[in-house]
C-alpha positions as CSV (number, residue, x, y, z in Angstrom):
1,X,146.2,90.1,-90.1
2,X,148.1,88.1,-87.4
3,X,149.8,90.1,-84.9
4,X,153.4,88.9,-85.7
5,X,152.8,89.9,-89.5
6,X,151.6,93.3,-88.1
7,X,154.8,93.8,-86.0
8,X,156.8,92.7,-89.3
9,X,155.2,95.5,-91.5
10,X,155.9,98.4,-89.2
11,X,159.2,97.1,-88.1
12,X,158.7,97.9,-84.4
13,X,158.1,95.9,-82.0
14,X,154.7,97.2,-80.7
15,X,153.0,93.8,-79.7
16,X,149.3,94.6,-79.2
17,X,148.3,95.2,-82.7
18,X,145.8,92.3,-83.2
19,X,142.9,94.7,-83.8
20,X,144.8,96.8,-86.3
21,X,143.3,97.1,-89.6
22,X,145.6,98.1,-92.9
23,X,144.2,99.0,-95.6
24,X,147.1,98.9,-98.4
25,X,147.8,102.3,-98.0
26,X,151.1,102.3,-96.5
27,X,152.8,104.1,-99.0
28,X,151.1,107.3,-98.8
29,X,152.8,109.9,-98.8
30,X,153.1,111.8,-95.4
31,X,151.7,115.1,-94.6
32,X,150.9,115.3,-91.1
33,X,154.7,114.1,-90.1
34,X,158.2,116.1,-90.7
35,X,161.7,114.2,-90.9
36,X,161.3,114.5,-86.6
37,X,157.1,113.8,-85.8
38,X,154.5,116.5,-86.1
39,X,155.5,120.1,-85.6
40,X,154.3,123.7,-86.3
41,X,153.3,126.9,-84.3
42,X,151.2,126.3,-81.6
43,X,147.5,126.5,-82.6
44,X,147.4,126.7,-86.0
45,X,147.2,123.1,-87.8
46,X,148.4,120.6,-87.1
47,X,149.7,122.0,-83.5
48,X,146.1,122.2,-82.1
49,X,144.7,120.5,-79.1
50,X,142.0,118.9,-81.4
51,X,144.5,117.4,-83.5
52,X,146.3,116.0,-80.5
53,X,143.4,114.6,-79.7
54,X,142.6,112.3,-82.5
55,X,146.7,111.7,-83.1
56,X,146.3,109.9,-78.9
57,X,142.8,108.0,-80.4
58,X,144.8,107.0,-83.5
59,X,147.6,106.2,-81.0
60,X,145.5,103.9,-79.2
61,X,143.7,102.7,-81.6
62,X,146.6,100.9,-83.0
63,X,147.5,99.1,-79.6
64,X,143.9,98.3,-79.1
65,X,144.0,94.2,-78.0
66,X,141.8,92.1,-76.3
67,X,144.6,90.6,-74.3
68,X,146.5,93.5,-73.0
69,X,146.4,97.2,-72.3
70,X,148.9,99.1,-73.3
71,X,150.2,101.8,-71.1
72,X,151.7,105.0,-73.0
73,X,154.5,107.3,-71.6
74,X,154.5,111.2,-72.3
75,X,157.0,113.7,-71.5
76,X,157.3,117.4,-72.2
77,X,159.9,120.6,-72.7
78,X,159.0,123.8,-70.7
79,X,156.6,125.3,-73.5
80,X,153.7,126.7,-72.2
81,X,151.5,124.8,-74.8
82,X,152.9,121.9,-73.5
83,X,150.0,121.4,-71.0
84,X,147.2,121.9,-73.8
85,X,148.9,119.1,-76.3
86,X,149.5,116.7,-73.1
87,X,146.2,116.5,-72.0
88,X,144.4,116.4,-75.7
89,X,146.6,113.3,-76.5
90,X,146.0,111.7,-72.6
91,X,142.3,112.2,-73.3
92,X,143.0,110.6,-77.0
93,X,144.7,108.0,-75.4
94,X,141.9,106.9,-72.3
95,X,139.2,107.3,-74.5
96,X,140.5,103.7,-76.6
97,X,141.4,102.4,-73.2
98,X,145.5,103.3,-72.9
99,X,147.0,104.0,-69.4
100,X,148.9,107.0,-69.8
101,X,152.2,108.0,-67.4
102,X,152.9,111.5,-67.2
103,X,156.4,112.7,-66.2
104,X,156.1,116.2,-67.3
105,X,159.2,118.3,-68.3
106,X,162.4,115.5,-69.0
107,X,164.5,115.8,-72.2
108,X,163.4,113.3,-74.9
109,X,166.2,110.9,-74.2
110,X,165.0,110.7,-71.0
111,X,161.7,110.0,-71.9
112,X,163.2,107.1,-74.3
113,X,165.0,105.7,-71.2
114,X,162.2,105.8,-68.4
115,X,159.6,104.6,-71.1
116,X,161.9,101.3,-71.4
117,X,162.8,101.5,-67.9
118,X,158.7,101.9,-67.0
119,X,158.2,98.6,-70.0
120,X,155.6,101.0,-71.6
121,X,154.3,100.2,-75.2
122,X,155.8,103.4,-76.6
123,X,156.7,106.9,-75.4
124,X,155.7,110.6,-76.9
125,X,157.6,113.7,-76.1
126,X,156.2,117.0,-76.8
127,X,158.2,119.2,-78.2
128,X,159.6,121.5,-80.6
129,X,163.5,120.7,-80.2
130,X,165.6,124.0,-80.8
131,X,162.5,125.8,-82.3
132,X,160.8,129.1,-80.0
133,X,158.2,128.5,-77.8
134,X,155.5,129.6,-80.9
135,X,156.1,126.5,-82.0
136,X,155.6,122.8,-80.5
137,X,155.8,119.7,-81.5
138,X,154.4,115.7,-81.2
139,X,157.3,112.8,-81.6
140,X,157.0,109.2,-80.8
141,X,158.8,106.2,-79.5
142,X,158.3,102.5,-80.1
143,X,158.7,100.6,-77.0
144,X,162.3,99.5,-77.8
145,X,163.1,103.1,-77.0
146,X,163.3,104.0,-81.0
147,X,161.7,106.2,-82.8
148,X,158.4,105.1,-84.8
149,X,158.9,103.6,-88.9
150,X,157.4,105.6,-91.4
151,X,155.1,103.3,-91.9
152,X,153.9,103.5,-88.8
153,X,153.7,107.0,-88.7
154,X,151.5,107.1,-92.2
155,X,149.0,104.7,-90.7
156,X,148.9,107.3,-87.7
157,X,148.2,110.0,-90.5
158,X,145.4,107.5,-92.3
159,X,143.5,107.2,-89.0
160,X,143.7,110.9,-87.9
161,X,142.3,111.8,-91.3
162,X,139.1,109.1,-90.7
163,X,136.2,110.7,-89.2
164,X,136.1,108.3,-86.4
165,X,138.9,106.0,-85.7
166,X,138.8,103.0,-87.0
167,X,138.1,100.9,-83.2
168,X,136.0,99.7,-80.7
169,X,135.3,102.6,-78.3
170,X,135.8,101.2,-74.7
171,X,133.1,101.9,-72.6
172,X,132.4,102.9,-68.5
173,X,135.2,101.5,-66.7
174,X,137.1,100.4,-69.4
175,X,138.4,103.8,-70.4
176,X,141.9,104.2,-69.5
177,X,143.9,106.1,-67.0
178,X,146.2,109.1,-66.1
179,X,149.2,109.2,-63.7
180,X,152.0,110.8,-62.5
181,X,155.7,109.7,-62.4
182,X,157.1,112.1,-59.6
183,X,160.5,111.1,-59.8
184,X,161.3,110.9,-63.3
185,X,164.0,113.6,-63.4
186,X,166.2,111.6,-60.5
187,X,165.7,108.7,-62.6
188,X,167.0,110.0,-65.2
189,X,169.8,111.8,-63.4
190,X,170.8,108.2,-61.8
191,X,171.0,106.8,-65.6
192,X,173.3,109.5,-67.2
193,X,175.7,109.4,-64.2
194,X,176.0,105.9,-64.5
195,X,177.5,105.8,-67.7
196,X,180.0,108.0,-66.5
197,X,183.6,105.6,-66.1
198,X,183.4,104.1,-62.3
199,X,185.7,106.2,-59.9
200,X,186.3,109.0,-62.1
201,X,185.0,112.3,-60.7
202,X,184.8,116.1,-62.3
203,X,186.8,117.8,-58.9
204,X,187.9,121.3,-59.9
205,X,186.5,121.3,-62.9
206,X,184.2,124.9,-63.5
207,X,181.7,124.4,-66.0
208,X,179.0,126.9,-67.8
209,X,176.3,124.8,-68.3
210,X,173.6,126.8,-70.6
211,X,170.2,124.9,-70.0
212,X,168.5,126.8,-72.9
213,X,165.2,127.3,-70.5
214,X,164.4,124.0,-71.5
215,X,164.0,120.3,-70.2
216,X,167.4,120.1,-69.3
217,X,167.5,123.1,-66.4
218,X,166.9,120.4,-63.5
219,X,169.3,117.7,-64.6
220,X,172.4,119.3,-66.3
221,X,173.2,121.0,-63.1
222,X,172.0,118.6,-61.0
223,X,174.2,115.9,-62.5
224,X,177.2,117.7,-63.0
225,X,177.7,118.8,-59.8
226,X,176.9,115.8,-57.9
227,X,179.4,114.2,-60.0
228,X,182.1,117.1,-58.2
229,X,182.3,120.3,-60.7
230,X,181.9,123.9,-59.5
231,X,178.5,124.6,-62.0
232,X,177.9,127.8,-63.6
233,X,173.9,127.6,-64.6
234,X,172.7,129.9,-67.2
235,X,169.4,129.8,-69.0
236,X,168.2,127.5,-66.5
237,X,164.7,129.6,-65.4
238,X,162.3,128.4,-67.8
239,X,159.1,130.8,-67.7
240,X,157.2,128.6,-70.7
241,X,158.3,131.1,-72.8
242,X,161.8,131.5,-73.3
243,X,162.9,128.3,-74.2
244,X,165.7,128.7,-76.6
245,X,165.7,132.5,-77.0
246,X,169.3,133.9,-77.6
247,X,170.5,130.8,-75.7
248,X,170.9,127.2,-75.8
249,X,173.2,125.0,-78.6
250,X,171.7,127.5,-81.4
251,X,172.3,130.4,-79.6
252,X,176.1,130.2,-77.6
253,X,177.1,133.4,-77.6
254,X,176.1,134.0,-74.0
255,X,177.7,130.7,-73.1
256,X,181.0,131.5,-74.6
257,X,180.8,134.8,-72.9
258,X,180.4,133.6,-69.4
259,X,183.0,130.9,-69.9
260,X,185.1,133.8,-70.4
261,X,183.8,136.4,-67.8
262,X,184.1,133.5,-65.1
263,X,187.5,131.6,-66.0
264,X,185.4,128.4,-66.5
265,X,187.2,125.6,-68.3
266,X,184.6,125.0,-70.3
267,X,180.7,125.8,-71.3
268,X,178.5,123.4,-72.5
269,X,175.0,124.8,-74.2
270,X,172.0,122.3,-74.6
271,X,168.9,122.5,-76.5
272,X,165.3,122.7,-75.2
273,X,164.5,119.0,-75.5
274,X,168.2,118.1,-74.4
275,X,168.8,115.6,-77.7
276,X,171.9,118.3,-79.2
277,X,174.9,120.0,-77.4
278,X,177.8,122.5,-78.7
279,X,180.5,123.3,-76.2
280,X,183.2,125.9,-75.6
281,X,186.3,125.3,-74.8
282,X,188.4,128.2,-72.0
283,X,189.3,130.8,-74.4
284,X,185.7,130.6,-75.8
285,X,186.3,128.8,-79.0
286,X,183.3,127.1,-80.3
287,X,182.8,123.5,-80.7
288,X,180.2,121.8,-82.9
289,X,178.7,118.5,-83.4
290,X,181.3,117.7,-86.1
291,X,183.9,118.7,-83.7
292,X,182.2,116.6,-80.9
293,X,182.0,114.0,-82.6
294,X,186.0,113.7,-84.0
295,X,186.8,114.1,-80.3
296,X,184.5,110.8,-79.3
297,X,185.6,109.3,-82.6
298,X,189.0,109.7,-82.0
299,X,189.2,108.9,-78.5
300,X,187.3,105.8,-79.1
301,X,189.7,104.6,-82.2
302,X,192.8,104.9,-79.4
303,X,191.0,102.6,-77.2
304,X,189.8,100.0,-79.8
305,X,186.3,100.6,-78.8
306,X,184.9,102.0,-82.1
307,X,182.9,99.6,-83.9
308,X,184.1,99.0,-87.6
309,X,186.1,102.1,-87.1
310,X,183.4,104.1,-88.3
311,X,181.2,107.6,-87.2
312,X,177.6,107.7,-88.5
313,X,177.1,111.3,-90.0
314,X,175.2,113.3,-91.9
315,X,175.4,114.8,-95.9
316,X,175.8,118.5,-94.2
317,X,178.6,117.1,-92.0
318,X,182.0,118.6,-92.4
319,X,185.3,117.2,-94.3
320,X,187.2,117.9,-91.2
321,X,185.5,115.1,-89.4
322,X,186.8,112.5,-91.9
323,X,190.4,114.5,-92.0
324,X,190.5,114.0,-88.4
325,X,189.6,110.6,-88.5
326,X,191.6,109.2,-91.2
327,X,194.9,108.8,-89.8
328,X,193.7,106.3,-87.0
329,X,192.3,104.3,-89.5
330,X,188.7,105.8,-89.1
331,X,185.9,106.4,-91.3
332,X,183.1,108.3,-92.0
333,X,179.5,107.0,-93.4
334,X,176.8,109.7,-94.3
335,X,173.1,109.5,-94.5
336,X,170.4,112.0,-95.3
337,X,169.9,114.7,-93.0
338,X,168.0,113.7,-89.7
339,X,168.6,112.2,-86.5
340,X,166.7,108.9,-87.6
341,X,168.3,108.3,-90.8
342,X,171.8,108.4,-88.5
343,X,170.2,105.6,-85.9
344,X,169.0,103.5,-88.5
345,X,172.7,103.1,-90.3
346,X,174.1,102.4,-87.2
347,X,171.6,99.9,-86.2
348,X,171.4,98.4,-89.6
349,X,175.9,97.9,-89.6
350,X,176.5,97.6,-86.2
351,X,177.8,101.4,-85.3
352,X,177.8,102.9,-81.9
353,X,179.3,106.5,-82.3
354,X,176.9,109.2,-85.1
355,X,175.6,112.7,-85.0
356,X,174.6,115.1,-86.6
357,X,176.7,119.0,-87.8
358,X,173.8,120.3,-85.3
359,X,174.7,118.4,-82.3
360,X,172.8,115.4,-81.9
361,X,175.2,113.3,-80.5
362,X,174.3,109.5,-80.6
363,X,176.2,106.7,-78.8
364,X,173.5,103.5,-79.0
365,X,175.5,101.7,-76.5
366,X,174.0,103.9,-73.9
367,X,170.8,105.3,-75.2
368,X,168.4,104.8,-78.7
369,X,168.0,108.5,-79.0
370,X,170.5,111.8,-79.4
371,X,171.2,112.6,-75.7
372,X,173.2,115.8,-75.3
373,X,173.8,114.7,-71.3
374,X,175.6,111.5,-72.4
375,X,177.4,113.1,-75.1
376,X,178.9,115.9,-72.7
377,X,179.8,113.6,-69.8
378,X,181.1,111.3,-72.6
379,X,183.4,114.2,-73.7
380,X,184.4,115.5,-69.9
381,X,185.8,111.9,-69.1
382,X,187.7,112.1,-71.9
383,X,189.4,115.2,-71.6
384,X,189.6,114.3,-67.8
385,X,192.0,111.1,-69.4
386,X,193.9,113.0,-71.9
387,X,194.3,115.6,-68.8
388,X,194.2,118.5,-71.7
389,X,192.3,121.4,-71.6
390,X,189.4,121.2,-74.2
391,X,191.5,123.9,-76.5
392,X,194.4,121.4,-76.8
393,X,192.4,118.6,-77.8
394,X,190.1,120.0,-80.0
395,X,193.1,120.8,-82.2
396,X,192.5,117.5,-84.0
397,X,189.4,119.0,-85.8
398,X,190.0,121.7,-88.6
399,X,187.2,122.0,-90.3
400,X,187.2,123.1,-94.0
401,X,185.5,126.6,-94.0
402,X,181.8,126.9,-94.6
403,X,179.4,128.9,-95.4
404,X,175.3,127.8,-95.2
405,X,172.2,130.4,-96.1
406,X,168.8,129.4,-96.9
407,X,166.1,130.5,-99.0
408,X,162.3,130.8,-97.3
409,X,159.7,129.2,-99.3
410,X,156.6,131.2,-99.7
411,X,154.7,129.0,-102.2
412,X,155.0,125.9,-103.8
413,X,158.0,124.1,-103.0
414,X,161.3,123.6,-106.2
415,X,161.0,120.0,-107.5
416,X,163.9,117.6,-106.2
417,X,164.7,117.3,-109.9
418,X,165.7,121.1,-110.0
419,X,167.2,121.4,-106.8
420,X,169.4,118.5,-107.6
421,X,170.5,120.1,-110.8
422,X,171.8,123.5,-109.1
423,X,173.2,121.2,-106.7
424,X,175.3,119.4,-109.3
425,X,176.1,122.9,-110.8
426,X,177.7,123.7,-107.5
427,X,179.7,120.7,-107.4
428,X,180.9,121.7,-110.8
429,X,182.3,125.2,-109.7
430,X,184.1,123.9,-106.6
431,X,185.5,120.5,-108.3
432,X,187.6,118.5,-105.7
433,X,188.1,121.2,-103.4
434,X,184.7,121.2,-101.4
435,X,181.1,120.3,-101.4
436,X,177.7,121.5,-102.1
437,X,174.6,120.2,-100.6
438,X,170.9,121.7,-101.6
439,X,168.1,120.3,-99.4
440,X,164.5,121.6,-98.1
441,X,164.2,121.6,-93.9
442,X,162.1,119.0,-93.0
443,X,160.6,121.1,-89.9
444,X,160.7,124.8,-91.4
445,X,159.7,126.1,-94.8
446,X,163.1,127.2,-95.6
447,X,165.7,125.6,-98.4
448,X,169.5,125.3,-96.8
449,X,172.1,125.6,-98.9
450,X,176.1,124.6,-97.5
451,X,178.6,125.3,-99.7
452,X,182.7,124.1,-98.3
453,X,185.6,125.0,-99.7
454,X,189.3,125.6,-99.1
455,X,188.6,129.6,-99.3
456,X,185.9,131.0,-97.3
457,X,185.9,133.9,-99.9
458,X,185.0,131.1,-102.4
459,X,182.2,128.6,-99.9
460,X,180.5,132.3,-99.3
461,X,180.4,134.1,-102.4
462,X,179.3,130.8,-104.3
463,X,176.7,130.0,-101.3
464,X,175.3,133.3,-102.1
465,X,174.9,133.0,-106.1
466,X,173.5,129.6,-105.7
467,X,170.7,131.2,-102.9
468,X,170.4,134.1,-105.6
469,X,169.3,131.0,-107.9
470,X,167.7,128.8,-105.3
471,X,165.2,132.2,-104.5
472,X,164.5,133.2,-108.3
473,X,163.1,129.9,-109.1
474,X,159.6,130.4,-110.6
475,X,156.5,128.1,-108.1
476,X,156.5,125.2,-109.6
């Protein structure tokens, strides 16, 4: 197959393809990938380093060309494990003649923005996002900074699953090589601050900035206090351990606290690959993606720089984000749940501003990927404009209460079919006045149920009967 045709099926612009074989089975259905790469607990299938291994020779395999060789950019979180899963997939990699860069511990935006920076062929972060350090994960970027088509991602999964991969085997000193980038994190730092507005500074601002032990415990700090503000660091001693234990944008409690305790005028909690952020405003109050996200959206309809007048969010979003919206003229459009179903909207129609409930925060005029750095200096120049403290401003969101449980899955997992139907029950019971949404996790064996409504009496005592019939259904 010619290399353009290649390019055209996966619908990314990887350009050394020309040995890549396809085999028709494209549609397969996926079991090595989740809705955000590969991920599990560290060790146990699929997280092993013998699995990394052939997932860098599959890698590689795919950008295997006579003509060029491709170089491959990997960055990590603090997890321990880290180490194990970056040198299987380096050896992967060499061994079907990749370069490799290394720039060790960098949030995955950053890794999407020194891998386009660096003109690499594609970019993997290691990581497990907000989960514990048992687990850890593989994720992957084209080399126009995006994340990988499912296509692309099954024919990863079909040569993993060969006994060999399906390619020449380089030999003597046409194996590939290892390096490191030493000054990745500065780079990075340089890149966030520059999207902050030109002559605009963050003097006598004091700022809790919870770094969730994870990739963001050099730069948040680092970037917010060069940019003027008196920084508060918590969370920021990762041991390869504790990343995201009680801390971080799933865990805020000890960022509101200290907000609190130290008269800050706002906290900001990040989590352990730095792609989602939740903030506090002075009195504590709590601040979610949706809420983030109606500040930006707002913000940007006053200065005529929202495209199409439109935010990008998810199902599980909340109603107060189109509540707050709707009286500038602004709009909300919803995909499925998952930061790469948001991206691909708002490439597809031209959007800048989507996010997701959980805090990825998305603004594709400055990065391809949820960066939680972007999205908080985004939200500090802002406030710095409106001169408001966060409290006042984040009046404009009221969100319609909520109530979310989930059910673990110990077996066999309910058909769509029957989900869907206590889903639609749901919507039934609550009529106009709320929504229902039923879905599986696509990176834990869990079913979440959300359930909004006018009366929080009413979201949580319906949240709980539909769990109640969510958990009794028989393995199908």
């Amino acid at each position: 197959m010619r290399q353009a045709a290649v390019a055209e099926v996966f619908d990314v612009s990887w350009t050394c393809m020309s040995r890549l074989r396809i085999t028709g089975n494209l549609a397969m259905k996926k079991s090595l990938f989740g809705t955000d790469g590969i991920r599990g607990v560290v060790n146990k299938y699929p997280i092993t380093a013998e699995l990394a291994l052939k997932v860098g020779r599959a890698v590689g395999c795919l950008l295997q060309s006579d003509k060029h060789t491709p170089t491959i950019l990997i960055g990590k979180d603090t997890r321990l494990s880290g180490y194990m899963i970056e040198n299987a997939l380096t050896a992967g990699l060499c061994s079907m003649g990749a370069h490799v860069l290394l720039v060790g511990p960098l949030p995955t935006p950053g890794v999407s923005y020194i891998m386009r920076s660096l003109r690499a062929d594609g970019g993997i972060m290691i990581s497990a996002s907000h989960n514990l350090s048992q687990d850890n994960g593989i994720k992957f970027f084209g080399p126009d900074g995006f994340k990988i088509s499912d296509a692309m991602e099954a024919e990863i999964e079909r040569l993993v699953a060969l006994p060999d991969a399906d390619c020449v085997r380089p030999e003597a000193d046409r194996v590939g090589t290892a390096r490191r980038i030493d000054d990745a994190v500065g780079r990075y730092i340089e890149f966030v601050k520059a999207s902050f507005p030109k002559k605009m500074r963050l003097d006598g601002l004091k700022i809790v900035c919870d770094c969730a032990n994870g990739a963001l415990y050099k730069v948040a700090p680092y970037a917010l206090s060069e940019l003027g503000a008196q920084v508060i660091p918590i969370a920021d001693h990762p041991d390869g351990h504790n990343i995201n234990r009680n801390c971080g944008a799933v865990h805020p409690e000890k960022m509101r606290a200290a907000v609190i305790e130290n008269k800050a005028h706002l906290g900001i909690a990040f989590d352990g690959d730095g792609d989602r952020i939740v903030m506090a405003d002075e009195e504590g109050g709590l601040l979610d993606g949706n809420g983030i996200l109606a500040i930006l959206g707002v913000d940007m309809l006053e200065r005529n720089a929202l495209a199409h007048n439109t935010v990008v969010a998810t199902v599980m979003a909340n109603i107060g984000l189109e509540r707050a919206l709707e009286p500038l003229g602004g709009r909300v459009e919803r995909t499925n749940v998952g930061d790469r179903h948001v991206v691909a909207l708002m490439r597809e129609q031209g959007y800048l501003l989507g996010g997701e409930s959980s805090g990825h925060i998305i603004m594709l005029e400055h990065n391809t990927t949820g960066d939680a750095m972007l999205a908080a200096l985004r939200m500090l120049a802002t406030l710095i404009r409106r001169d408001q403290p966060l409290s006042e401003f984040a009046k404009i969101y009221q969100p319609l209460p909520e109530a979310q449980t989930t059910v673990r899955v110990n077996g066999t997992w309910p058909t769509t079919d029957t989900l869907n139907r206590i889903q639609r029950e749901g919507e039934e019971s609550v009529n106009s006045g709320g929504r229902v949404i039923i879905r599986p996790s696509g990176t834990e064996p869990i079913i979440r149920i959300m359930v909004q409504h006018e009366s929080i009496r009413k979201a949580q005592t319906l949240a709980r009967h539909l769990s109640d019939k969510v958990g009794a259904l028989p393995a199908s």
